[in-house]
C-alpha positions in Angstrom: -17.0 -3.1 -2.6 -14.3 -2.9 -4.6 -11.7 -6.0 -5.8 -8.5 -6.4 -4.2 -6.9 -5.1 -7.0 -7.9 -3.3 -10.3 -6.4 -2.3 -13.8 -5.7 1.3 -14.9 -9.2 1.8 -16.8 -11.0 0.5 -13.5 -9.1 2.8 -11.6 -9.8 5.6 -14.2 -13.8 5.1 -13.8 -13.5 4.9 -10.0 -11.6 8.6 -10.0 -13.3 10.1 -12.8 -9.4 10.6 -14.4 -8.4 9.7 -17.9 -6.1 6.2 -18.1 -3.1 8.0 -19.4 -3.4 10.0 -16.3 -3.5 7.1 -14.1 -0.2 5.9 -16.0 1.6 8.6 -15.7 1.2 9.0 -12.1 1.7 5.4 -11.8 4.8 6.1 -14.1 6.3 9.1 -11.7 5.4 7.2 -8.6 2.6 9.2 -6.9 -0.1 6.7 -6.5 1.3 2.7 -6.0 0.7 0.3 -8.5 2.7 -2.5 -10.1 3.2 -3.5 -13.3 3.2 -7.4 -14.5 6.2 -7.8 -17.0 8.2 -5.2 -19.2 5.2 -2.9 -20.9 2.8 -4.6 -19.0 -0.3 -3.9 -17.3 -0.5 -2.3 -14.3 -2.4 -3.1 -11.1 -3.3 -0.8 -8.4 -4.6 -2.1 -4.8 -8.1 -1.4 -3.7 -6.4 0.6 -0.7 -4.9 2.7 -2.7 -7.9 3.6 -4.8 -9.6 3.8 -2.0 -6.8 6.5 -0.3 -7.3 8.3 -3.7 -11.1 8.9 -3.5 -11.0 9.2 0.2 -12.1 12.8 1.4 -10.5 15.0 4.0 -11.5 16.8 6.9 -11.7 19.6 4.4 -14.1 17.6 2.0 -11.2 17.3 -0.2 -10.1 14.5 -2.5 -7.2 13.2 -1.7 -5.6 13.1 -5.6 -2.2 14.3 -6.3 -1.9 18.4 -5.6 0.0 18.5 -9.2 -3.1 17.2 -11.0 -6.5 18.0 -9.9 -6.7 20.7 -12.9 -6.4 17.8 -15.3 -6.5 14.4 -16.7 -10.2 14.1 -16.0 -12.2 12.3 -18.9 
């Protein structure tokens, strides 16, 4: 079980992505997360993560189309 919220490097482990990756999609606004003050960090909620990693009907990952060719670590 995962917490009810977790910082970008978290996320990064949990989706096998590199941070900046996580920031720039967090950045561009295609996975939600907030961010605590100007240059801050950023938070993203368990669901979300969870949404992320989920698979589909198609045993697919449900990561942004625009970026499963990179920004894994």
């Amino acid at each position: 079980m995962i917490r009810e919220l977790v910082t970008v490097m978290e996320a990064a482990t949990l989706l096998r992505r590199h941070p900046e990756t996580i920031r720039q999609w967090l950045r561009d606004g295609r996975i939600d997360g907030r961010q605590i003050g100007p240059g801050g960090t950023w938070y993203i909620t368990a669901a979300e993560i969870e949404r992320l990693s989920g698979r589909t009907s198609a045993g697919e990952n449900n990561i942004p189309e625009c970026c499963h060719d990179g920004g894994r670590i």
